[in-house]
N, C-alpha and C positions, 0 to 999 in steps of 0.2 A: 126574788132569789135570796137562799139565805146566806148569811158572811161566815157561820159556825164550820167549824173545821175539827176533822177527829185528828187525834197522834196515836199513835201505837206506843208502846212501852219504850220501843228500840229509839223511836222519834225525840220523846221527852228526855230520854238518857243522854242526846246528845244534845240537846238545848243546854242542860244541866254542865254537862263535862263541859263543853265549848264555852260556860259561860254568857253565854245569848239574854241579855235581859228580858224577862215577862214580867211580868205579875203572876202571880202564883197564889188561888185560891182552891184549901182544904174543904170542901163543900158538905165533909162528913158529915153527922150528928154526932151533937159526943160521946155519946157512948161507945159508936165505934170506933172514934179516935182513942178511947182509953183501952179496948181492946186492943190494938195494933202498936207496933213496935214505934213511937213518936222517932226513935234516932235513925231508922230504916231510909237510905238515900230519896225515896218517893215521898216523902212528910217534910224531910229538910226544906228549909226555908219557906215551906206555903204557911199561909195566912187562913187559920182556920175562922168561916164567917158563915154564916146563914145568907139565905136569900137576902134579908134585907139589909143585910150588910154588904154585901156582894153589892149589891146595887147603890147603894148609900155610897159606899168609898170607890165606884166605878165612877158614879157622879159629879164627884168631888175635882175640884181644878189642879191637882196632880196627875190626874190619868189624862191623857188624852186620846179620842177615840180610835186611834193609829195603834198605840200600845198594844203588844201581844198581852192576852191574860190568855193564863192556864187554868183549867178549871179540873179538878178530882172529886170521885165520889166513890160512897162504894160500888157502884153498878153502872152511873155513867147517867141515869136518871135525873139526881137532883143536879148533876152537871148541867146537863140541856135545859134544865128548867130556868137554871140561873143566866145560863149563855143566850136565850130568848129573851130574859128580862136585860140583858146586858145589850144585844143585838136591838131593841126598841131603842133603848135611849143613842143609839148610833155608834155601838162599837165596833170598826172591822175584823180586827185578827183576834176572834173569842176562839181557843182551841178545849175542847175535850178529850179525856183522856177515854181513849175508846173502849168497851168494857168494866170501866174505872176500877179498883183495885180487888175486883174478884179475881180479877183474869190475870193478876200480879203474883209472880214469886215471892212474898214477902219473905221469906225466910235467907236470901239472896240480900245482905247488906250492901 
């Protein structure tokens, strides 16, 4: 069974406002980060990484496998791709942003 979890838009907005510690991974490719608005409330504070970074610093003895990560993309794709290489090494709470930032208002600060 898997541990991956989607959020909705409304979901992550209240992680965000309330403060809820994750981890917060940008899973874009650059170029669509340099498209989109970096100071847009959805970009704040994520950590823009590739797969193998994702998994590199998921690895690493600051995360523990308990820790919520958030995962974005633009489509929600290379999310799951990361959140299954995250889920192997035994993460429970990997969340996807469901649809990832197509399905976002970006114009909406």
């Amino acid at each position: 069974m898997s541990s991956i979890l989607f959020l909705g838009e409304y979901q992550l907005r209240n992680l965000v406002k309330n403060q809820i510690l994750f981890w917060y991974f940008d899973c874009r490719q650059p170029a669509s980060r340099a498209r989109q608005d970096p100071g847009h409330w959805i970009f704040r504070g994520a950590i823009p990484v590739t797969l193998d970074a994702a998994v590199s610093r998921a690895a690493s003895p600051t995360f523990t496998k308990e820790h919520p990560i958030v995962l974005i993309c633009e489509n929600g794709e290379t999310s799951m791709t990361v959140a299954q290489e995250l889920e192997k090494l035994g993460h429970t709470n990997v969340f996807v942003l469901r649809g990832g930032t197509e399905e976002l208002d970006l114009s909406e600060r």
